[in-house]
C-alpha positions, 0 to 999 in steps of 0.5 A: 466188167460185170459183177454177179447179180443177187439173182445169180448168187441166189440160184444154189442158195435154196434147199427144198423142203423134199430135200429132207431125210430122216436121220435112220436113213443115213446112220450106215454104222453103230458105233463099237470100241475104238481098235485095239491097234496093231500087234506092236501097239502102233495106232493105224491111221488112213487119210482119205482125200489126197490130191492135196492137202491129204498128201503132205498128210501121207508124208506125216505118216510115213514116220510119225512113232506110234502109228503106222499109214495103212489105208488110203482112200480117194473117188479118183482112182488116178490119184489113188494109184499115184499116192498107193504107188509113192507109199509102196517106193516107201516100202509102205503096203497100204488098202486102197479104197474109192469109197470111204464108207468101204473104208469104215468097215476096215476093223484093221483102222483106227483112225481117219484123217480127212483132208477130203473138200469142204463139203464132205467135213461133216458128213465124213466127220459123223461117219467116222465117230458112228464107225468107231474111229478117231478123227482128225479133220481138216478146216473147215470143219462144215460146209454151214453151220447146221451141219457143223453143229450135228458133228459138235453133237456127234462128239458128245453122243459117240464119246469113246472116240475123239475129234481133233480139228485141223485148225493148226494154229491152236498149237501155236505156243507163240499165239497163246503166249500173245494171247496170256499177254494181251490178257494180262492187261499191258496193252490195255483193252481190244478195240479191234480184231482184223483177219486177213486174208491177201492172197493172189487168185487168178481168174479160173477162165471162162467156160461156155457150159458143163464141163466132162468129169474125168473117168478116173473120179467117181463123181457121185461120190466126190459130190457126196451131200452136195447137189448132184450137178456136172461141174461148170470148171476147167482151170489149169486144176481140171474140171473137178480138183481144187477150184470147187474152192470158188463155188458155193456148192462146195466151198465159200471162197477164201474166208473159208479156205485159208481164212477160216485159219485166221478166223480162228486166232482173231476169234480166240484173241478175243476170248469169244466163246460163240456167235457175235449178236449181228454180221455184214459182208461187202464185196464182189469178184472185181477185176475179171469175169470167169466162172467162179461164184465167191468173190474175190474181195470181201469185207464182213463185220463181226459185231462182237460186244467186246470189240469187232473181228473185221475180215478182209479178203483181197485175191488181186494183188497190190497193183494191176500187172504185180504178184505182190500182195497188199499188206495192212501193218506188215501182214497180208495174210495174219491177224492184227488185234489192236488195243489200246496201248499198242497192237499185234502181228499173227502171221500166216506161220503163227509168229507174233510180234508185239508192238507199243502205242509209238510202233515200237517192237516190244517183243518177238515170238517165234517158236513156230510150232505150228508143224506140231497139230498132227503129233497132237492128234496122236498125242490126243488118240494116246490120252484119249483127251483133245488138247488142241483143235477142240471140235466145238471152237472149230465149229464156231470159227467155221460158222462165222465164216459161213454167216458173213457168206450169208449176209453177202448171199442175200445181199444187192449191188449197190453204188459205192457211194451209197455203200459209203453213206451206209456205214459212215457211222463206223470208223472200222468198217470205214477205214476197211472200206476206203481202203478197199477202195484204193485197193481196186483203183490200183487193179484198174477198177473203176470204183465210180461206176463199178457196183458192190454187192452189199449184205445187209445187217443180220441179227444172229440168235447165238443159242439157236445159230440162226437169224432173227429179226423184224424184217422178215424177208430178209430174215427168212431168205437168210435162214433159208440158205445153204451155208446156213443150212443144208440137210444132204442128198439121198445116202448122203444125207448129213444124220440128225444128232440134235433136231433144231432147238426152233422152227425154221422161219 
């Protein structure tokens, strides 16, 4: 197999200097009053980007007592009219809209549901704050970290709406009575925080150059601030839909699709409050060769002071030929936070179970109430007070995610022995590595002669959100790659809220 080379990831990393937009350009809207609602008092809500976590969205609202679907808006026009039609069988009329901006204008909406893909979070994110409505949009909630940032100021600047984030497991009840637990001391302190992320990828097929885009999607607007380029796709999903996941464009593989979710309970766990001083990443996409960019196995170390979060993503399963998926103290896709008088397992579902020194289970929490984050959003639009999914907490676990793509972005492949050699000092790094390792053999990698792209060390400056150090090179590169930083294109420029605090390097 062949790995993709620094030259390769490189290519999409560097955002222009005649990129840049001021803010005026792209503030398409002044902010008024949050609406009134309807005549019966029910809040009015549109989910923009519905192909497909939108769509579970859509059935949301259908029922959901004190608000009322009454938009829907996607760039593609065969999605659209499927989801229109499904909520008219409903006995549900709603206004359909391509174009979100068209959307915004509508004074009969309230608020904005986005489930539209990554790269949109933000920019759609700021817009709906300057028109006037409630948000509540999905994880992540950037593309990078400076874009994340202008939607955190956003919150503060245009206070008379709200931002709920769609980071569900901050509604776990089982999680933050786990969290009061391991707070009260009776496992003793962290040592570790390991998120998981194990779960099955297949490869996407290997296409021989740009792919056509349906005539149902308006491609410049399913770009939005990305930069404006024919899709290099054409998996069982089509040319545009779902495998932009893999494509640095737009996503950042699985630590920012599902992973940002257990990111984010590793994170809270242990009681963080922002950026770790330093982050590596490792990895590759092993296993086959198609035309996805991120790789499919990733290890990045989060050098919190108090303990480390260690995120693991693994997207071939336990062995070559099998569906099933490895697992690392009964998850494969959860949290595990070790202390010293015993451990816990998050699961994917918010579940908990709490086990002592010897392995024993101490106790089980199981409520699940995960299914409970969009009632709090309407809750939170009634209160007008976010309790769960906090905006800022989401910006920090996004951007974690985007630095350890970083640390890989930049990074060089290297020979697993001298990979080995490098991070022998550190046991946690160590035993992920090894394991790793075992992981491949059993997918027919050979781990020998196979190379992994390493990242180096990067200082981060937490108050700043950027890299520093004394290696300039390095640091530069860093600072200026797109998951760091990426301003937007033409009407689509992400606005300015707050202007850097430091020149870039």
């Amino acid at each position: 197999m062949k790995n993709w080379t620094r030259k390769e990831f490189l290519k999409t990393t560097v955002v222009g200097a005649g990129a840049a937009i001021v803010a005026g350009q792209t503030r398409l809207y002044g902010q008024t009053a949050p609406a009134a609602g309807s005549a019966n008092g029910d809040i009015r809500v549109a989910v923009v980007g519905i192909n497909a976590q939108g769509a579970g969205h859509i059935k949301t609202y259908y029922d959901m007592k004190g608000t009322r679907l009454v938009a829907l808006c996607d760039v593609d026009s065969a999605v659209l009219a499927k989801r229109v039609s499904e909520t008219e069988a409903k006995g549900i009329k709603v206004t359909a809209y391509t174009d979100y901006r068209k959307l915004l204008e509508d004074k009969n909406i309230d608020a904005v549901v986005l489930a539209s893909p990554n790269h949109q979070h933000s920019l759609q994110t700021i817009w709906g704050l300057q028109a006037g409505k409630d948000v509540y949009v999905e994880k992540p909630l950037s593309h990078n970290v400076w874009e994340g940032r202008q939607a955190v100021e956003a919150t503060k600047k245009y206070t008379k709406n709200i931002v709920q984030a769609g980071t569900q497991n901050r509604s776990s009840d089982d999680i933050k009575e786990a969290i009061a637990f391991v707070r009260s001391g009776k496992l003793g302190k962290i040592q570790w925080a390991r998120a998981l992320c194990y779960k099955q990828r297949d490869s996407i097929g290997k296409t021989t150059g740009p792919q056509a885009v349906p005539a149902s999607i308006d491609y410049d607007l399913w770009t939005g601030p990305a930069p404006l380029t024919a899709p290099r796709r054409n998996g069982p999903k089509g040319s545009v839909h779902y495998d932009w996941h893999w494509f640095w464009n737009y996503g950042g593989g699985d630590i920012t699709n599902q992973g940002i979710h257990q990111m984010d309970v590793a994170r809270w766990f242990l009681g963080e409050p922002g950026l770790p001083p330093n982050v590596m990443s490792f990895g590759g996409r092993f296993g086959y060769l198609d035309d996805a960019e991120t790789p499919n196995t990733l290890i990045s170390v989060l050098g919190y002071e108090k303990a480390p979060l260690i995120f693991e993503v693994r997207g071939l399963p336990m062995k070559a030929g099998m569906r099933a998926m490895d697992r690392y103290k009964g998850a494969a896709v959860g949290v595990v936070v070790q202390c010293e008088g015993g451990h816990l397992q998050i699961s994917e579902n918010g579940t908990v179970v709490i086990y002592d020194a010897s392995n024993t289970v101490i106790q089980k929490l199981a409520k699940n109430t995960l299914g409970e984050h969009r009632a709090n959003f309407v809750k939170a639009m009634q209160t007008r007070k976010v309790v769960n999914g906090l905006v800022a907490e989401a910006h920090y676990s996004s951007a974690l995610c985007h630095l350890a793509n970083v640390s890989y972005l930049i990074g060089a492949e290297k020979s697993n022995a001298t990979l080995a050699d490098a991070i022998k000092s550190d046991k946690n790094t160590t035993d992920s590595f090894a394991r790793m390792l075992e992981h491949l053999k059993a997918n027919n990698v050979d781990a020998d002669t196979t190379k992994t792209v390493v990242g180096p060390l990067l200082k981060i400056d937490a108050a700043n959100e950027r890299f520093v150090g004394s290696e300039k090179e390095i640091v530069a590169a860093a600072n200026k790659n797109h998951l760091l930083k990426r301003v937007g294109r033409g009407a689509f420029a992400i606005p300015v809220i707050k202007k850097d605090m430091v020149a870039a390097s």
